[in-house]
N, CA, C and O atoms as CSV, one atom per row, in Angstrom:
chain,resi,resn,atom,element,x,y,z
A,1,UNK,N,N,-62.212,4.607,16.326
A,1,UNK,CA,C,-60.954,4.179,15.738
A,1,UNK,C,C,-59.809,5.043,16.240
A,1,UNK,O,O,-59.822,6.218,16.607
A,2,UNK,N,N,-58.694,4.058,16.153
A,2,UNK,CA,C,-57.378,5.255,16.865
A,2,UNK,C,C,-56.072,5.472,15.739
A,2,UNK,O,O,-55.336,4.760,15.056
A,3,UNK,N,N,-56.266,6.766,15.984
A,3,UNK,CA,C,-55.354,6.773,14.459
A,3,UNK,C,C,-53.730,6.694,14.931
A,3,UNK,O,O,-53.349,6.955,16.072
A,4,UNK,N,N,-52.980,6.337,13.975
A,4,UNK,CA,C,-52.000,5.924,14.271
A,4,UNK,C,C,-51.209,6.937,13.797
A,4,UNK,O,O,-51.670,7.571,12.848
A,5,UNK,N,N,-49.927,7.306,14.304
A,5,UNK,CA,C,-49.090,8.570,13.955
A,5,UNK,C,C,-47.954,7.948,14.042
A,5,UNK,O,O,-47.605,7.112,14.875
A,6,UNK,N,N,-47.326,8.426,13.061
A,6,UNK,CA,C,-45.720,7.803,13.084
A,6,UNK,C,C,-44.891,8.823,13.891
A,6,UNK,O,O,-45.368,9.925,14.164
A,7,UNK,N,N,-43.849,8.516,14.212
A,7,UNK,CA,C,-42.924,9.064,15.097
A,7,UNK,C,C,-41.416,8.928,14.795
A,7,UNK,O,O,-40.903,7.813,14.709
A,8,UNK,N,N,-40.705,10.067,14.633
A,8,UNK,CA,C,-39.443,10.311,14.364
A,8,UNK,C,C,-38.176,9.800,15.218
A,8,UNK,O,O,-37.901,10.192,16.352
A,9,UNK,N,N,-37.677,9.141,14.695
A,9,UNK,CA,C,-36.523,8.649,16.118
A,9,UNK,C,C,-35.049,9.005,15.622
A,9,UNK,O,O,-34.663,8.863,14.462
A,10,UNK,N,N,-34.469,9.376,16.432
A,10,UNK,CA,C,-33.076,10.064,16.006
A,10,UNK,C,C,-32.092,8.402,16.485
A,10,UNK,O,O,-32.269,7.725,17.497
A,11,UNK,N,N,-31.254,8.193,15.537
A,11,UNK,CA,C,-30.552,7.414,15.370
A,11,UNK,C,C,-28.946,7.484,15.213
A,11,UNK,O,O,-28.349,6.467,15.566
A,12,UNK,N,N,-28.312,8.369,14.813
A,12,UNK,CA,C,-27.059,8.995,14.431
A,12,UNK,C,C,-26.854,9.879,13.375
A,12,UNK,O,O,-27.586,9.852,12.386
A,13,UNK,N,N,-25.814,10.757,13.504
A,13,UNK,CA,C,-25.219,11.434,13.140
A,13,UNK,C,C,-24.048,11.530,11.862
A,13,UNK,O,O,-23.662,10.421,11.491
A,14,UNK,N,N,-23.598,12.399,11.335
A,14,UNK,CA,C,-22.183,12.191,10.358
A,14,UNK,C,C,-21.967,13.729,10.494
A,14,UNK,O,O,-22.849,14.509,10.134
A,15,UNK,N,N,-20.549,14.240,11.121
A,15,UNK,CA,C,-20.126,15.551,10.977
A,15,UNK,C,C,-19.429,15.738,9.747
A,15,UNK,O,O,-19.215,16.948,9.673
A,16,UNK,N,N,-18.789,14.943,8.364
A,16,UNK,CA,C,-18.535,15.577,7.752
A,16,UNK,C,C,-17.305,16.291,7.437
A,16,UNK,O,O,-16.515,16.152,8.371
A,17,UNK,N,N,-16.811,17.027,6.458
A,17,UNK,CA,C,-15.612,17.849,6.355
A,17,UNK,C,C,-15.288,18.918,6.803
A,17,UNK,O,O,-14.182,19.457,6.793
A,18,UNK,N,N,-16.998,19.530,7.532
A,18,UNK,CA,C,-16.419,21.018,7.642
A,18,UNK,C,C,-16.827,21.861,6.850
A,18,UNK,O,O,-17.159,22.957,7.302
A,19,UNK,N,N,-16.924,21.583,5.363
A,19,UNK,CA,C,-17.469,22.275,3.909
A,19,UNK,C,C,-19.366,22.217,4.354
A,19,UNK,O,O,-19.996,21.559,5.182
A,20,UNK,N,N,-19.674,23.015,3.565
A,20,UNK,CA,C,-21.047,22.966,3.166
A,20,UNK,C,C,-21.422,21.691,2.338
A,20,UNK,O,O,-20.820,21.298,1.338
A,21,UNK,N,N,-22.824,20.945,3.085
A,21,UNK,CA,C,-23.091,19.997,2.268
A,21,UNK,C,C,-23.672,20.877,1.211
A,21,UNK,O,O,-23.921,22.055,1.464
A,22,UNK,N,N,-23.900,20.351,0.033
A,22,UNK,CA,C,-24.479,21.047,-1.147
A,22,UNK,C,C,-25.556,19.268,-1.764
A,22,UNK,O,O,-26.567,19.425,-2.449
A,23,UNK,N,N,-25.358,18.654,-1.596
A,23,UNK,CA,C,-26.247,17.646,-2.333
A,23,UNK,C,C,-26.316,16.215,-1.321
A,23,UNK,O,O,-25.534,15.670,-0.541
A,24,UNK,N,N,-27.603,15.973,-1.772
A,24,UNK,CA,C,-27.144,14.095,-0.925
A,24,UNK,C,C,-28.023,13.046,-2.478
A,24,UNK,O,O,-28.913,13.305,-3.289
A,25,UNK,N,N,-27.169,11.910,-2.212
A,25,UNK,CA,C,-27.871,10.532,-2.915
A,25,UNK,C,C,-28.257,9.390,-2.202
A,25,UNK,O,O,-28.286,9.367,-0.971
A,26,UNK,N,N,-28.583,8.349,-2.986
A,26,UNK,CA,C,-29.403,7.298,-2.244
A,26,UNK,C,C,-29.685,6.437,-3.106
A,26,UNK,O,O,-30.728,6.694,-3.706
A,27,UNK,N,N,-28.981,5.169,-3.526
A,27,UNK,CA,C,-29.896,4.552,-4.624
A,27,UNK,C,C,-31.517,4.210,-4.499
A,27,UNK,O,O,-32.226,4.139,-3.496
A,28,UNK,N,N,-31.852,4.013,-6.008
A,28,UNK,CA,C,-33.685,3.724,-5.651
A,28,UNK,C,C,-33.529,2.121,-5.343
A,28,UNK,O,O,-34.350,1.697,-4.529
A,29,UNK,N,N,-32.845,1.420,-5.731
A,29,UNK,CA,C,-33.303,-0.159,-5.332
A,29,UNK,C,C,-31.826,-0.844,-5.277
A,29,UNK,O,O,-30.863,-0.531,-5.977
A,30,UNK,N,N,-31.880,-1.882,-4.249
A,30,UNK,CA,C,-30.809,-2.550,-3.717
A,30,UNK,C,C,-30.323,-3.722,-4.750
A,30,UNK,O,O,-31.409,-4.181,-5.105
A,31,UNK,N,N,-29.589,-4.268,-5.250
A,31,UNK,CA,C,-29.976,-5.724,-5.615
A,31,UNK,C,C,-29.159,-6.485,-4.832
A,31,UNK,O,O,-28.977,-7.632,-5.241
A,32,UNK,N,N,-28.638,-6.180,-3.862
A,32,UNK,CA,C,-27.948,-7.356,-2.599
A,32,UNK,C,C,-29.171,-8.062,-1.989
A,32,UNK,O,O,-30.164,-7.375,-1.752
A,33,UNK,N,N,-29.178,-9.144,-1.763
A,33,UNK,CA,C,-30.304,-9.667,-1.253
A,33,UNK,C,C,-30.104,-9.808,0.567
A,33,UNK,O,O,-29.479,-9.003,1.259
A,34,UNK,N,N,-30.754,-10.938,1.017
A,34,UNK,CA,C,-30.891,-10.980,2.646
A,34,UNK,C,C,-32.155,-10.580,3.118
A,34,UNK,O,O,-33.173,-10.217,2.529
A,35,UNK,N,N,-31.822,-10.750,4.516
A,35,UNK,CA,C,-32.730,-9.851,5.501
A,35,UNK,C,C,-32.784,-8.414,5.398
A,35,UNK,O,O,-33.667,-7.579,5.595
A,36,UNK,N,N,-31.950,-8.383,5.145
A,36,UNK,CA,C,-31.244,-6.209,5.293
A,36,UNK,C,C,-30.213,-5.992,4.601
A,36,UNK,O,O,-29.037,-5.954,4.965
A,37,UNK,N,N,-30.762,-5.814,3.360
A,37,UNK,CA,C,-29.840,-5.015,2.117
A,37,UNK,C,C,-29.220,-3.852,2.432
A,37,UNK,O,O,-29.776,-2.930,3.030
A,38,UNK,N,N,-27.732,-3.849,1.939
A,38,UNK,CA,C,-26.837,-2.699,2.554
A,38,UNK,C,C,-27.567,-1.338,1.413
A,38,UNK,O,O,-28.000,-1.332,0.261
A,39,UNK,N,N,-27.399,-0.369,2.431
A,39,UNK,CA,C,-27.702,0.374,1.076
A,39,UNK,C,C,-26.725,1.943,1.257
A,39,UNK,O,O,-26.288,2.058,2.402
A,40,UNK,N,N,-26.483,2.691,0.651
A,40,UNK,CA,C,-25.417,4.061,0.467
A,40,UNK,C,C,-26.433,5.075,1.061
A,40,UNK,O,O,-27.651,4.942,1.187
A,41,UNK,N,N,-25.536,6.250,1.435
A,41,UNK,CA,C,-26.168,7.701,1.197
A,41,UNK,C,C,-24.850,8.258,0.899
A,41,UNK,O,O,-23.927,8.035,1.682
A,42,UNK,N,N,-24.645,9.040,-0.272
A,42,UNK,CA,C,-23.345,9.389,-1.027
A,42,UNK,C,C,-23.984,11.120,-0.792
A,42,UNK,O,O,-24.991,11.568,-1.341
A,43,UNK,N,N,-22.773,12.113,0.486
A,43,UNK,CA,C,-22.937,13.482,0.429
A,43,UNK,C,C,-21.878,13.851,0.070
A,43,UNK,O,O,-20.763,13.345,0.197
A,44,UNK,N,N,-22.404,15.273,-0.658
A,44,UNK,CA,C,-21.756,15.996,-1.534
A,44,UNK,C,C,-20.920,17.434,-1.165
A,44,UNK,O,O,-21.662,18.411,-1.269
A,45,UNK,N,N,-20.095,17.629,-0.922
A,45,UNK,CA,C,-19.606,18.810,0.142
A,45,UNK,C,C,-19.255,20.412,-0.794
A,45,UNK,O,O,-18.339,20.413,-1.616
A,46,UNK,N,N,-19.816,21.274,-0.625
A,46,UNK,CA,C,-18.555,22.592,-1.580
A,46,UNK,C,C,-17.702,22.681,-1.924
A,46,UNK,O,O,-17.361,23.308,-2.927
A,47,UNK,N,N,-16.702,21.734,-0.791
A,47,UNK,CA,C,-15.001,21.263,-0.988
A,47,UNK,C,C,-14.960,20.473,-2.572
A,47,UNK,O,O,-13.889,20.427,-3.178
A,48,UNK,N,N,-15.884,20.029,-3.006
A,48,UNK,CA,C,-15.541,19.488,-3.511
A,48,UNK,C,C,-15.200,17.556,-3.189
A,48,UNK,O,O,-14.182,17.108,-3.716
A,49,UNK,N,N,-15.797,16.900,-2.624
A,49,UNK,CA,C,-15.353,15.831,-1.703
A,49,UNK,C,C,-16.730,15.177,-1.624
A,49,UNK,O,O,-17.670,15.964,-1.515
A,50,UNK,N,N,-16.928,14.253,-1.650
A,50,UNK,CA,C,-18.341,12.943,-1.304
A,50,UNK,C,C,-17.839,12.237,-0.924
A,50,UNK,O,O,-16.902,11.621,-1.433
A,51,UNK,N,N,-18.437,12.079,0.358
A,51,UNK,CA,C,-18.368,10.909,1.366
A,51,UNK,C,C,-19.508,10.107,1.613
A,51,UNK,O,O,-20.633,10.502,1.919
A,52,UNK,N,N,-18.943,8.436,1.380
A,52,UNK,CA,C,-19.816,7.511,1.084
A,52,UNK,C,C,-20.105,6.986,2.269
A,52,UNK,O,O,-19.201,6.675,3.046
A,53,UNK,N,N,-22.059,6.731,2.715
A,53,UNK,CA,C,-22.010,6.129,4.086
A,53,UNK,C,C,-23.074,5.182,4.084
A,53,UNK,O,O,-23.972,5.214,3.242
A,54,UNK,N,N,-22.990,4.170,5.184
A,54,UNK,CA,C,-23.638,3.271,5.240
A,54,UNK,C,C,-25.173,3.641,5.515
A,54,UNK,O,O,-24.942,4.413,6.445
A,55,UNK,N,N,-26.458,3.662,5.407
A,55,UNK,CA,C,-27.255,4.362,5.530
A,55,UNK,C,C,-28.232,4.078,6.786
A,55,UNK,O,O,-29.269,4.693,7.033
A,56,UNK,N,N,-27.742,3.143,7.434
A,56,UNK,CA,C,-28.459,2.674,8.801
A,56,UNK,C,C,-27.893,3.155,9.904
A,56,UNK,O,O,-28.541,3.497,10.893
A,57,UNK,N,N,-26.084,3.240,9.762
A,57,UNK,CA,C,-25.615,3.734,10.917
A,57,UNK,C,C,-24.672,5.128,10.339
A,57,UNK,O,O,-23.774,5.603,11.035
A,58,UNK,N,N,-24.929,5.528,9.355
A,58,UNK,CA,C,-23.883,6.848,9.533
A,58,UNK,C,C,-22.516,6.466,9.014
A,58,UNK,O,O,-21.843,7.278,8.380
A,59,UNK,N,N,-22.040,5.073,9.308
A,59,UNK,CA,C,-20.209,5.116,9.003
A,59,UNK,C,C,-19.834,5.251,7.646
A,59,UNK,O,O,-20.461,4.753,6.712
A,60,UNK,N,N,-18.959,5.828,7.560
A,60,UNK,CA,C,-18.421,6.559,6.140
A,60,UNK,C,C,-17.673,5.393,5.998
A,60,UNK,O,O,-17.202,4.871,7.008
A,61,UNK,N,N,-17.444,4.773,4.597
A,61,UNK,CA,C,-16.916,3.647,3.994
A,61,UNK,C,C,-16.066,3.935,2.862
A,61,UNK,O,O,-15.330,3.083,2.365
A,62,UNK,N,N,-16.167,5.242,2.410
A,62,UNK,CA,C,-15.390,6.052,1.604
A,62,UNK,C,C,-15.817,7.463,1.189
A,62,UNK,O,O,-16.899,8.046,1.265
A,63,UNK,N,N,-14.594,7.828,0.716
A,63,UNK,CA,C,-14.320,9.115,0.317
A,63,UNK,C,C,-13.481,9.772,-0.568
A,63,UNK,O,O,-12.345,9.821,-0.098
A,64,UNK,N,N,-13.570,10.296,-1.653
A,64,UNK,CA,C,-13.341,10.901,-3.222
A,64,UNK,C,C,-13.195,12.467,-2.473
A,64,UNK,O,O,-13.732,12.950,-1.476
A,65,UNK,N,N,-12.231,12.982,-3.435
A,65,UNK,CA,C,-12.390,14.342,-4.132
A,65,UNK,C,C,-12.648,14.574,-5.660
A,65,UNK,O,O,-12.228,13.626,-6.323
A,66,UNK,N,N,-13.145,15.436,-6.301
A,66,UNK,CA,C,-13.034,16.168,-7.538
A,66,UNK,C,C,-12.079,15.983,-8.153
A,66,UNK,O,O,-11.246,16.264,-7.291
A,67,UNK,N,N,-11.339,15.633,-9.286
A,67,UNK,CA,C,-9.978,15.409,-9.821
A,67,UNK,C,C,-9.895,17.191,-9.799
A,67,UNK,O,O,-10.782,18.028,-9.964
A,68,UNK,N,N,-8.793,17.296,-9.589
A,68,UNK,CA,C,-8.233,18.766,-10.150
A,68,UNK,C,C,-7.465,18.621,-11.124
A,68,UNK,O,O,-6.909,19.706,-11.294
A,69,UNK,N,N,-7.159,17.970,-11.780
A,69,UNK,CA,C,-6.449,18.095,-13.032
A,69,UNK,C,C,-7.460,17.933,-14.331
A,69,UNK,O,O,-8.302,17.057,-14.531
A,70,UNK,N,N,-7.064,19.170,-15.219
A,70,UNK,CA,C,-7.962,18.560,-16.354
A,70,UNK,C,C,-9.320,20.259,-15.993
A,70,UNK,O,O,-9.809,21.077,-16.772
A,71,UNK,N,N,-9.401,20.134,-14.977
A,71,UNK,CA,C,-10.231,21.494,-14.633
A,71,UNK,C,C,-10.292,22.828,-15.769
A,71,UNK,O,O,-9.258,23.428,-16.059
A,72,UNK,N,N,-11.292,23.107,-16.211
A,72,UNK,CA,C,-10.937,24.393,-16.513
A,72,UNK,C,C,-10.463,25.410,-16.368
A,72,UNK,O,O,-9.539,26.026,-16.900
A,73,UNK,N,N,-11.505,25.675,-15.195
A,73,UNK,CA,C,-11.145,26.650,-14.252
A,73,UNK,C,C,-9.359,26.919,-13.427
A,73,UNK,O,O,-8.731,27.958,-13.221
A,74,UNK,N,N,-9.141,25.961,-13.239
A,74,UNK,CA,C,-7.615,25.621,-13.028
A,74,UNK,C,C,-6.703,25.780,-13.810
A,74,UNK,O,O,-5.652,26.216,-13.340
A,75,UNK,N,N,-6.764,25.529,-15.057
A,75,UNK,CA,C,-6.160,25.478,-16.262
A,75,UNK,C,C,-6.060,27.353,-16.789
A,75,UNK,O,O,-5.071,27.974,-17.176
A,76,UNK,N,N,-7.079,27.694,-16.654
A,76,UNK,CA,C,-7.059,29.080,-16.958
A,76,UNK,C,C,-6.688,30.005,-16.185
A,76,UNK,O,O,-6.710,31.189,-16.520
A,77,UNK,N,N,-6.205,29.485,-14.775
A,77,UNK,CA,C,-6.212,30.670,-13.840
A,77,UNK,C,C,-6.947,31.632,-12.777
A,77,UNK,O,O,-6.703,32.480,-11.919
A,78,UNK,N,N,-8.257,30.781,-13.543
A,78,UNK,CA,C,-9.321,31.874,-13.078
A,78,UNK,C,C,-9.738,31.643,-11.647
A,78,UNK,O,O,-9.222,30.719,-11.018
A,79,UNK,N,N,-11.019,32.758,-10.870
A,79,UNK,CA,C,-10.844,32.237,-9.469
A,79,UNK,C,C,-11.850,31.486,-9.273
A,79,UNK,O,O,-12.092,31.218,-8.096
A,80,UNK,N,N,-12.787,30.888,-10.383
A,80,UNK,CA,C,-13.796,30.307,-9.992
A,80,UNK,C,C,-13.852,28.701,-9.265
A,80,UNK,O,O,-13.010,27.818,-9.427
A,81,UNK,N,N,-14.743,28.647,-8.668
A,81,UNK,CA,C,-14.371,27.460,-7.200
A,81,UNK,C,C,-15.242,26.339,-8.314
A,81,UNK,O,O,-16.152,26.801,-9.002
A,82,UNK,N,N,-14.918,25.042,-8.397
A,82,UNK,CA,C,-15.370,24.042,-8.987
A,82,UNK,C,C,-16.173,23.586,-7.322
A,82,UNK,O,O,-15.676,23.515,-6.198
A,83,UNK,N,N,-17.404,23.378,-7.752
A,83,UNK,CA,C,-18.594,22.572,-6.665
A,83,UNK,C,C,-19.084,21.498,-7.133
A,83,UNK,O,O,-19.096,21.600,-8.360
A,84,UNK,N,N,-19.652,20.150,-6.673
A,84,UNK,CA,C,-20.638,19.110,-6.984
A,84,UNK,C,C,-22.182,20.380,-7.182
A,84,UNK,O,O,-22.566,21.479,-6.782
A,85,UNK,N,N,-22.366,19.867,-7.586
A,85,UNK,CA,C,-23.556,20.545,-8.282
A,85,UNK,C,C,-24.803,19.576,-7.921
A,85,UNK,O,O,-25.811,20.019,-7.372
A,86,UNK,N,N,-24.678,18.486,-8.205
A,86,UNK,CA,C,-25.838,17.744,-8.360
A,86,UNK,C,C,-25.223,15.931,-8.344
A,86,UNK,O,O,-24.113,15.829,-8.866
A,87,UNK,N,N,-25.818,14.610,-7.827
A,87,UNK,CA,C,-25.233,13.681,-7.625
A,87,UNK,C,C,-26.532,13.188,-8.115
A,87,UNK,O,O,-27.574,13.821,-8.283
A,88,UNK,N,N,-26.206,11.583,-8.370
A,88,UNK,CA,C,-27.247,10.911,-8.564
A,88,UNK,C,C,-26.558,9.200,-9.207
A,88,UNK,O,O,-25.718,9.041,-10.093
A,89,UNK,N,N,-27.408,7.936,-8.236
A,89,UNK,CA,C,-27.108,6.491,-8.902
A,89,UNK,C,C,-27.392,6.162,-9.690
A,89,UNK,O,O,-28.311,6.953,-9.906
A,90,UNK,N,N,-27.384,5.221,-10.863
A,90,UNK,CA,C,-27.925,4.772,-11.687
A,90,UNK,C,C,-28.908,4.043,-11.647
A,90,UNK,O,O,-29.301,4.228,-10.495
A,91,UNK,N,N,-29.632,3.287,-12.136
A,91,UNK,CA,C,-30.942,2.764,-11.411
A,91,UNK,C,C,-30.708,1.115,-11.139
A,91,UNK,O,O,-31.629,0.334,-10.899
A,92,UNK,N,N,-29.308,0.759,-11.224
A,92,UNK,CA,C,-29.143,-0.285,-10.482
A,92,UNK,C,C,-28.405,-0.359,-9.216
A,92,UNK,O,O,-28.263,-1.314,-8.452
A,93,UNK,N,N,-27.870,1.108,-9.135
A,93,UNK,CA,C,-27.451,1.525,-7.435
A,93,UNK,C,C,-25.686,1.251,-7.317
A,93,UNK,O,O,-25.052,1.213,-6.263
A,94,UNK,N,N,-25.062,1.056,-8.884
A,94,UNK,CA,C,-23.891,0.384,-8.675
A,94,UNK,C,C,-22.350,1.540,-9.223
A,94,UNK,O,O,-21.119,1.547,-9.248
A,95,UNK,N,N,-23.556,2.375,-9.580
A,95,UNK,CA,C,-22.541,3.803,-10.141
A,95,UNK,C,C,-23.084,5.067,-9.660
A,95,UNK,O,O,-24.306,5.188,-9.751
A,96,UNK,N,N,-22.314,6.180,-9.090
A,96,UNK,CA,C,-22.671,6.834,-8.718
A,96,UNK,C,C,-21.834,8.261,-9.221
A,96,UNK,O,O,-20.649,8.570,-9.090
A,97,UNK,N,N,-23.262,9.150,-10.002
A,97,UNK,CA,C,-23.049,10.064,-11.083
A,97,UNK,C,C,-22.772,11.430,-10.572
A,97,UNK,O,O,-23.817,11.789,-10.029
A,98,UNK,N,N,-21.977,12.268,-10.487
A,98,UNK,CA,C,-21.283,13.635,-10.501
A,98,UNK,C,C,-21.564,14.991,-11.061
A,98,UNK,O,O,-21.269,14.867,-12.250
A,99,UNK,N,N,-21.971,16.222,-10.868
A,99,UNK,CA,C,-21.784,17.117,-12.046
A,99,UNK,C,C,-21.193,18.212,-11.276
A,99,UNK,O,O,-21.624,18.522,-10.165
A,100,UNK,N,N,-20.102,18.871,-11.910
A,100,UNK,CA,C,-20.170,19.758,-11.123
A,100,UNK,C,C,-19.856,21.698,-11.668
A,100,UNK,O,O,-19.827,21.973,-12.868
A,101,UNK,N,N,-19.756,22.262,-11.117
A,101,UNK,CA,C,-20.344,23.739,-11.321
A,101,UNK,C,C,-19.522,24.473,-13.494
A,101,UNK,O,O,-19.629,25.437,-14.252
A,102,UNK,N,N,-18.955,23.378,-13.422
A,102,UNK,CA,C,-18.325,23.735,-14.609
A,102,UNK,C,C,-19.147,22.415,-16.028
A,102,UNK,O,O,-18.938,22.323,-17.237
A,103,UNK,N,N,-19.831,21.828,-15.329
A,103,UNK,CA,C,-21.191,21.295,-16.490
A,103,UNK,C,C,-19.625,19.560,-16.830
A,103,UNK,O,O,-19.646,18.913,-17.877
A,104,UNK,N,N,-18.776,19.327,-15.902
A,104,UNK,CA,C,-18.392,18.504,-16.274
A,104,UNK,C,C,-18.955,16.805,-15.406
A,104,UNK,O,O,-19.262,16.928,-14.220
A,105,UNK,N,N,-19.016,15.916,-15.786
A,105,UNK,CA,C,-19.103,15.054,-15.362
A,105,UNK,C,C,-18.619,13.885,-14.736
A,105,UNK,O,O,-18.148,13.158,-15.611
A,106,UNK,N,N,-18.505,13.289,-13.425
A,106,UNK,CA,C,-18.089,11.931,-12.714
A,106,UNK,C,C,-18.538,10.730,-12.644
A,106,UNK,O,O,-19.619,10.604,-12.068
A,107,UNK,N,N,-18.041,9.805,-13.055
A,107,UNK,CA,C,-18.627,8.360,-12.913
A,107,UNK,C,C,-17.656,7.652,-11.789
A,107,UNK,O,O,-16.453,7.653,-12.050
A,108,UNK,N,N,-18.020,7.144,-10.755
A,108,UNK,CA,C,-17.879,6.043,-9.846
A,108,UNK,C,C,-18.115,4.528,-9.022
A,108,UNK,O,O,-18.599,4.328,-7.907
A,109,UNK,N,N,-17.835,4.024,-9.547
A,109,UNK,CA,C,-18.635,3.007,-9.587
A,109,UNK,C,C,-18.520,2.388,-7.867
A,109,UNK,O,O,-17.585,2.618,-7.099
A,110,UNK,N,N,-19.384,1.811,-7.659
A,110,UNK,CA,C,-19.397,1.168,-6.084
A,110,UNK,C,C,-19.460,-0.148,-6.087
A,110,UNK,O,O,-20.168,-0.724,-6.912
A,111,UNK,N,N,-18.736,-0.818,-5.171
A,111,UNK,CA,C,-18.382,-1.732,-4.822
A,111,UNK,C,C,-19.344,-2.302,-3.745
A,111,UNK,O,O,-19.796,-1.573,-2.861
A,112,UNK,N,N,-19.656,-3.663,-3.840
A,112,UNK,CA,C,-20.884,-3.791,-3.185
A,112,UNK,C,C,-20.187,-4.515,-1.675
A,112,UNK,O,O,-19.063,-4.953,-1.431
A,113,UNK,N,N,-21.434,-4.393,-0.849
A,113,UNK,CA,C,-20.693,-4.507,0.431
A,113,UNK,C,C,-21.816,-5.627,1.188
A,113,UNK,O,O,-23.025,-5.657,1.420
A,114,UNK,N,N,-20.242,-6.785,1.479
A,114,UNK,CA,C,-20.915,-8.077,1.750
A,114,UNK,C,C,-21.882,-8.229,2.814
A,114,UNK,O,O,-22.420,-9.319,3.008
């Protein structure tokens, strides 16, 4: 018998802001139908910033910052840097959830792509 080995193929790239990525997402299930359901990879930068990309070819389709208003950390003066902490979709793939280094929370919702 011949065993079969899978093999890695490099496909493209995304350079990003420049910042440290700190997190990536991915919904678990599509509900666009077809041949080839679009699907996200939403990264999370130190800046503060997630950039939304198509997950077959890399192209960024959007991009958010952190609100700065409303911040604690801002509000008080202090020097601490607000980060994404942690990201994550909902389990229908249509909101995409935020936390970041000050325990506050983001909701975004996504727009589905024809």
């Amino acid at each position: 018998k011949r065993k079969i080995v899978s093999n890695w193929r490099y496909c493209s790239e995304f350079a990003g802001t420049g910042a440290k990525l700190v997190c990536l997402a991915t919904p678990r299930i599509s509900l666009m139908g077809g041949d080839k359901p679009s699907c996200y990879v939403a990264a999370g930068f130190a800046d503060g910033t997630i950039q939304l990309l198509i997950r077959d070819s890399l192209q960024q389709i959007a991009s958010v910052e952190l609100p700065r208003t409303g911040n604690i950390s801002l509000e008080s003066k202090s020097t601490t840097i607000v980060t994404i902490c942690d990201m994550c979709f909902t389990s229908t793939g249509t909101c995409l959830l935020a936390t970041d280094s000050l325990g506050q929370f983001y909701l975004y919702r996504m727009s589905p792509i024809a």
